[in-house]
C-alpha positions in Angstrom: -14.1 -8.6 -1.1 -11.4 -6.0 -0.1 -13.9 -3.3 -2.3 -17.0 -3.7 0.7 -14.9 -3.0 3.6 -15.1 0.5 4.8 -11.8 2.6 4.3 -10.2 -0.1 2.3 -9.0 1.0 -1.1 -8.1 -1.6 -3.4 -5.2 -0.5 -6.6 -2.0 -1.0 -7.5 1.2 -0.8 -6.1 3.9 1.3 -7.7 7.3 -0.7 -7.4 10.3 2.0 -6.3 13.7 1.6 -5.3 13.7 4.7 -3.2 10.6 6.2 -1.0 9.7 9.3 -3.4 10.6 12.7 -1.5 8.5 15.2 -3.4 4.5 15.7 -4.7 5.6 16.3 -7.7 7.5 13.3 -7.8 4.7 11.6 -6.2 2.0 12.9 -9.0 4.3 11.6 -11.5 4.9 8.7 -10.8 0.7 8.0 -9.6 0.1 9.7 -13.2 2.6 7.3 -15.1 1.6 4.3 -13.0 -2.1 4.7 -12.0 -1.0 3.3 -8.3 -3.1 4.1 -4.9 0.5 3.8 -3.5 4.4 3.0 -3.6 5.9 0.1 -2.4 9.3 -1.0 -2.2 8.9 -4.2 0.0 6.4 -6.4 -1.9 7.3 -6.4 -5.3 9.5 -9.7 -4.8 6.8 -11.9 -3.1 4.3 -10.7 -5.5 6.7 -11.8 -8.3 7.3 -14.9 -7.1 3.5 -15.6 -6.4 3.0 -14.8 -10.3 5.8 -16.7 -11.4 4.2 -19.8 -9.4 0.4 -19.0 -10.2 -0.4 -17.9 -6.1 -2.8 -16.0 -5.0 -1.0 -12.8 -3.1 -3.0 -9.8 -1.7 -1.0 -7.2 0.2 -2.0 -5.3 2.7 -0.6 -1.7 3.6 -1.3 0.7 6.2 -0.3 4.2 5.4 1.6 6.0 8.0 2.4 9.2 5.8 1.3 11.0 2.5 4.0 12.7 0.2 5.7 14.9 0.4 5.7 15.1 4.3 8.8 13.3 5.3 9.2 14.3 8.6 9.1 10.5 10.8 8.1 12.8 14.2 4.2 13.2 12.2 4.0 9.9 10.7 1.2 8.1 12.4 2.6 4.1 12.4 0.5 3.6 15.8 -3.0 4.1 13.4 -2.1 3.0 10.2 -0.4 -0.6 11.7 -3.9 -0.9 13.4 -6.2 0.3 10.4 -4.2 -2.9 8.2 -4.9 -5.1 11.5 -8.5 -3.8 11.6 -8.8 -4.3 7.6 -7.2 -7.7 7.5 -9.7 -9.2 10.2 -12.2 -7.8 8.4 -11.0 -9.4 5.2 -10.4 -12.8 7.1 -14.1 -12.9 8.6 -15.9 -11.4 5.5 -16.7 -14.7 4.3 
């Protein structure tokens, strides 16, 4: 379902303990992984969800692509509205 909505990518989530600083940290860790992004927030519900045999689907909206760690450019306002926008979408598609 999450594959037929416009601008939605569907992949794994690389668990981190820290938010990765440089590309070439980032290409690593996407080569060694195979993850559309990091996440350090979700790892424990998905676990438990597994552990339990629930259904979890997380949804992320991307404020900021690596390595540009500067807060003043991350765009929250857009990417908290493209997960809003994707979720409803998710929600209605049936």
């Amino acid at each position: 379902a999450l594959s037929a909505l416009e601008g939605v990518k569907a992949g794994v989530f690389a668990t981190v303990c820290a938010s990765t600083g440089t590309l070439k940290r980032a290409r690593e860790l996407q080569g060694r992984t195979g993850a559309a992004c990091e996440n350090m927030e979700g790892a424990a519900v998905a676990h438990v969800c597994a552990r339990y045999g629930v259904p979890v689907l997380e949804l992320r909206g991307i404020s900021n692509i690596v390595p540009e760690r500067d807060p003043a450019k991350w765009d929250k306002e857009t990417a908290s509205k493209n997960c809003q926008e994707a979720l409803l979408r998710f929600l209605t598609s049936g």
